[in-house]
C-alpha positions as CSV (number, residue, x, y, z in Angstrom):
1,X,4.6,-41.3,85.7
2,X,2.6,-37.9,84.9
3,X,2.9,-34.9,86.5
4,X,5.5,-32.3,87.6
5,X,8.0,-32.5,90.7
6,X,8.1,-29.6,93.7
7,X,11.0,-29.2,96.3
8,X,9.2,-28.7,99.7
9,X,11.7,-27.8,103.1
10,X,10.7,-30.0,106.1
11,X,13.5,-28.9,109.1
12,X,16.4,-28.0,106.9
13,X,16.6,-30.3,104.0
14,X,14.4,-30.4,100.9
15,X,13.0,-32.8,99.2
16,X,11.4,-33.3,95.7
17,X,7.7,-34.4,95.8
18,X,6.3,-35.8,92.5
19,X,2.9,-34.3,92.3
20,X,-0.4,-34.8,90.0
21,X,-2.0,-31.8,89.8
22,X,-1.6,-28.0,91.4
23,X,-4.3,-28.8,94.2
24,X,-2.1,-32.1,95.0
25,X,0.7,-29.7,94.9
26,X,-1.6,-27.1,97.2
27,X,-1.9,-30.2,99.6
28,X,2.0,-31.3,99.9
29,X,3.1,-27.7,100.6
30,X,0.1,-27.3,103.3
31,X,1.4,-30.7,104.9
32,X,5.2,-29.5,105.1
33,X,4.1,-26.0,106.6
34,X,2.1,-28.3,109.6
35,X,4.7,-30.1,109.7
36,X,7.5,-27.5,110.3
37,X,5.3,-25.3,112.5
38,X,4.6,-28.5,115.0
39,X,8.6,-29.3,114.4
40,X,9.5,-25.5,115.6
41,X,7.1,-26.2,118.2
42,X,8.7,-29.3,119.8
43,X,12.3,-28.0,119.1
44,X,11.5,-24.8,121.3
45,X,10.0,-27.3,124.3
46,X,12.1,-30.2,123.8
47,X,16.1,-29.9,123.1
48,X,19.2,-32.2,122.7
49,X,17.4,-34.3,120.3
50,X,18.4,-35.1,117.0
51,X,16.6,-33.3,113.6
52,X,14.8,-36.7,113.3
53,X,13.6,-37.3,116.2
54,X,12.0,-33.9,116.2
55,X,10.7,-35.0,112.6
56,X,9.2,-38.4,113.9
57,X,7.4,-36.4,116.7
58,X,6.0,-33.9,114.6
59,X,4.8,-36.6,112.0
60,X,3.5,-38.9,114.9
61,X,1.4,-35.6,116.8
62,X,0.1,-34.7,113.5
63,X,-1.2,-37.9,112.5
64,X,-2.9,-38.4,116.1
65,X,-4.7,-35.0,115.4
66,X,-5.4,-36.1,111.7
67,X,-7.3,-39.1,112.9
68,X,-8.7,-37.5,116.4
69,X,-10.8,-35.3,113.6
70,X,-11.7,-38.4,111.4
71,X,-13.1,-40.3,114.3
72,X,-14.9,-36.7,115.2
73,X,-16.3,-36.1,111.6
74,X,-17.5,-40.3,111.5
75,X,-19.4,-40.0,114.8
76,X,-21.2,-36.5,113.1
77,X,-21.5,-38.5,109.9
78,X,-23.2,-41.1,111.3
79,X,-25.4,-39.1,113.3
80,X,-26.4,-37.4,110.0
81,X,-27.4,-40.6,108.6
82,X,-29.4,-42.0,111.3
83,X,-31.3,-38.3,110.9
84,X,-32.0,-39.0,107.4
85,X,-32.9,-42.7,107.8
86,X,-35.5,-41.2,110.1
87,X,-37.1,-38.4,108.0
88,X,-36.9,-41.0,105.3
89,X,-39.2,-43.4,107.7
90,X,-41.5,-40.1,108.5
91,X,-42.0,-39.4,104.9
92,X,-43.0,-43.0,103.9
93,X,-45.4,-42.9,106.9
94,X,-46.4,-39.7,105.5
95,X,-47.6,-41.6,102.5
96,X,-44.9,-39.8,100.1
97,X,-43.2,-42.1,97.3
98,X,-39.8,-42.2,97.1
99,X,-39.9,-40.5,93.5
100,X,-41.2,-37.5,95.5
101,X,-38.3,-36.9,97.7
102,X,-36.1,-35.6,94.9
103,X,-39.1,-32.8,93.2
Protein backbone atom coordinates (compact mmCIF):
# COMPACT_ATOMS: atom_id res chain seq x y z
CA UNK A 1 0.00 0.00 0.00
CA UNK A 2 1.39 3.56 -1.12
CA UNK A 3 1.52 6.52 0.74
CA UNK A 4 2.85 7.81 4.10
CA UNK A 5 1.23 7.29 7.67
CA UNK A 6 0.14 10.55 10.12
CA UNK A 7 -0.63 10.21 13.95
CA UNK A 8 -3.86 12.40 14.46
CA UNK A 9 -5.22 12.91 18.58
CA UNK A 10 -9.01 12.22 18.73
CA UNK A 11 -9.86 12.75 22.85
CA UNK A 12 -6.62 11.55 24.32
CA UNK A 13 -5.25 8.78 22.29
CA UNK A 14 -3.56 8.93 18.82
CA UNK A 15 -3.79 7.00 16.19
CA UNK A 16 -1.82 6.44 12.89
CA UNK A 17 -3.86 7.20 9.70
CA UNK A 18 -2.34 5.68 6.45
CA UNK A 19 -2.82 8.51 4.00
CA UNK A 20 -2.48 8.94 -0.01
CA UNK A 21 -1.58 12.16 -0.66
CA UNK A 22 -1.06 15.65 1.54
CA UNK A 23 -4.68 16.88 0.66
CA UNK A 24 -5.92 13.33 1.99
CA UNK A 25 -3.69 14.09 4.82
CA UNK A 26 -5.34 17.91 4.89
CA UNK A 27 -8.77 16.09 5.10
CA UNK A 28 -7.96 13.47 8.13
CA UNK A 29 -6.52 16.20 10.28
CA UNK A 30 -9.67 18.63 9.44
CA UNK A 31 -11.97 15.51 10.45
CA UNK A 32 -10.19 14.89 13.90
CA UNK A 33 -10.21 18.72 14.76
CA UNK A 34 -14.41 18.54 14.11
CA UNK A 35 -14.31 15.75 15.84
CA UNK A 36 -12.53 16.93 19.11
CA UNK A 37 -14.15 20.37 19.04
CA UNK A 38 -17.87 18.56 18.97
CA UNK A 39 -16.20 15.95 21.69
CA UNK A 40 -15.08 19.13 24.01
CA UNK A 41 -18.50 20.28 23.24
CA UNK A 42 -20.51 17.34 24.59
CA UNK A 43 -17.97 16.60 27.44
CA UNK A 44 -18.68 20.28 28.84
CA UNK A 45 -22.71 19.61 28.56
CA UNK A 46 -22.84 16.09 29.27
CA UNK A 47 -20.63 14.39 32.17
CA UNK A 48 -20.16 10.87 33.82
CA UNK A 49 -19.79 9.26 30.61
CA UNK A 50 -17.12 7.30 29.41
CA UNK A 51 -14.27 8.70 26.60
CA UNK A 52 -16.25 6.52 24.12
CA UNK A 53 -19.32 7.32 24.51
CA UNK A 54 -18.39 10.99 24.10
CA UNK A 55 -16.51 9.72 20.91
CA UNK A 56 -19.65 7.73 19.44
CA UNK A 57 -21.78 11.00 20.06
CA UNK A 58 -19.46 13.28 18.48
CA UNK A 59 -19.03 10.77 15.37
CA UNK A 60 -22.92 10.15 15.33
CA UNK A 61 -23.73 14.43 15.52
CA UNK A 62 -21.18 14.95 12.88
CA UNK A 63 -22.34 12.56 10.50
CA UNK A 64 -26.14 13.80 10.95
CA UNK A 65 -24.72 17.35 10.02
CA UNK A 66 -22.49 15.74 7.16
CA UNK A 67 -25.54 14.35 5.44
CA UNK A 68 -28.18 17.25 6.67
CA UNK A 69 -25.73 19.36 4.07
CA UNK A 70 -25.71 16.49 1.29
CA UNK A 71 -29.44 16.33 1.27
CA UNK A 72 -29.25 20.39 1.25
CA UNK A 73 -26.63 20.60 -1.73
CA UNK A 74 -28.85 17.52 -3.77
CA UNK A 75 -32.19 19.58 -3.48
CA UNK A 76 -29.92 22.93 -4.91
CA UNK A 77 -28.36 20.51 -7.41
CA UNK A 78 -31.33 19.36 -8.70
CA UNK A 79 -32.83 22.63 -8.93
CA UNK A 80 -29.77 23.66 -10.97
CA UNK A 81 -30.51 21.01 -13.35
CA UNK A 82 -34.13 21.43 -13.91
CA UNK A 83 -32.90 25.33 -14.71
CA UNK A 84 -30.62 24.18 -17.32
CA UNK A 85 -32.94 21.46 -18.82
CA UNK A 86 -35.12 24.47 -19.29
CA UNK A 87 -32.79 27.05 -20.98
CA UNK A 88 -31.71 24.07 -22.83
CA UNK A 89 -35.56 23.66 -24.10
CA UNK A 90 -35.62 27.78 -24.66
CA UNK A 91 -32.63 27.64 -26.82
CA UNK A 92 -33.80 24.76 -29.04
CA UNK A 93 -37.19 26.71 -29.39
CA UNK A 94 -34.97 29.47 -30.07
CA UNK A 95 -33.88 27.63 -33.13
CA UNK A 96 -30.09 27.33 -31.74
CA UNK A 97 -28.21 23.85 -32.53
CA UNK A 98 -26.77 22.18 -29.87
CA UNK A 99 -23.16 22.75 -31.40
CA UNK A 100 -23.85 26.49 -30.69
CA UNK A 101 -24.28 26.24 -26.97
CA UNK A 102 -20.57 25.60 -26.38
CA UNK A 103 -19.14 28.88 -28.94
Amino acid sequence: MDGYSVEIQIGDRRYPVRVQSDQEEQWVREAARAINQRYQEIQLHITGHEPVDYLAMSCLLLLAEVNSHNRQLHRFLMGVEEQIRKLVELCRDAGLEKSEFYE
